[in-house]
C-alpha positions in Angstrom: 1.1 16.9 -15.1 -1.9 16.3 -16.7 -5.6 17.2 -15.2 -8.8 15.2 -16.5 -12.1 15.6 -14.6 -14.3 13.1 -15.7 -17.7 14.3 -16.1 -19.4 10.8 -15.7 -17.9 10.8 -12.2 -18.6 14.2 -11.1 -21.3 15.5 -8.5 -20.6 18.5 -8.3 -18.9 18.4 -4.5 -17.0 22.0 -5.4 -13.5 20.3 -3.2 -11.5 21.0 -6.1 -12.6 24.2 -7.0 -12.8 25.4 -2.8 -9.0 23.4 -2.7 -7.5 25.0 -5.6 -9.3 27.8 -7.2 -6.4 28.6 -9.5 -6.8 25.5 -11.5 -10.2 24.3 -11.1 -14.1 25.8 -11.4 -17.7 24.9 -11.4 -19.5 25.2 -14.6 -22.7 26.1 -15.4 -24.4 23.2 -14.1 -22.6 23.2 -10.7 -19.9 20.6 -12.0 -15.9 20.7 -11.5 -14.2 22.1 -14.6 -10.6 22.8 -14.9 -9.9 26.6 -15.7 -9.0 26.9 -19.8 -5.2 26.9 -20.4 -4.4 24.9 -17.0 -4.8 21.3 -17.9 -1.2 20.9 -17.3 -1.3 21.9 -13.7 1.6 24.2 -13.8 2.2 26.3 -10.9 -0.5 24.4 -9.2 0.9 22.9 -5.7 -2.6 22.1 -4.8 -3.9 20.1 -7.3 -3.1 16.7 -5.6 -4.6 18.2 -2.9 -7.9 18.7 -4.7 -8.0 15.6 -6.5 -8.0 13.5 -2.9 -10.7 15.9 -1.8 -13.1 14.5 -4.4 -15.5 12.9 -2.9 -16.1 10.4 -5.7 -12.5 10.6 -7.3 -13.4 12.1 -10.6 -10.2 14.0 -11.2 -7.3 12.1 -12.7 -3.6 13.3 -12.6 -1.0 11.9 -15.3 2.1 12.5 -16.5 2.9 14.1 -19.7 0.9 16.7 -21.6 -2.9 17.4 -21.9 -4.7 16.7 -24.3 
């Protein structure tokens, strides 16, 4: 599975990072990030979670590879 945050979308909400901490962070400036290396989601079994939790939807989910 494939993890995008897009930052056009992104307020800064923290739901991904408080919902799965494993895959996602806050940056610098506050905003969601997803953790270096785990843009595939593996191992993740909350990642869906944390992608509902956005408040504005800024996380995508595909299949496939990142990238």
């Amino acid at each position: 599975m494939r993890i995008a945050i897009d930052p056009d979308l992104c307020m800064g909400a923290g739901q991904c990072a408080l919902v799965s901490p494993d895959v996602f962070t806050q940056d610098d400036d506050g905003f969601g990030a997803v953790l270096p290396g785990r843009e595939d989601g593996a191992g993740a079994t909350l990642v869906r979670e944390a992608a509902r939790a956005c408040p504005v939807r800024a996380i995508s989910l595909g299949d496939g590879p990142a990238g």
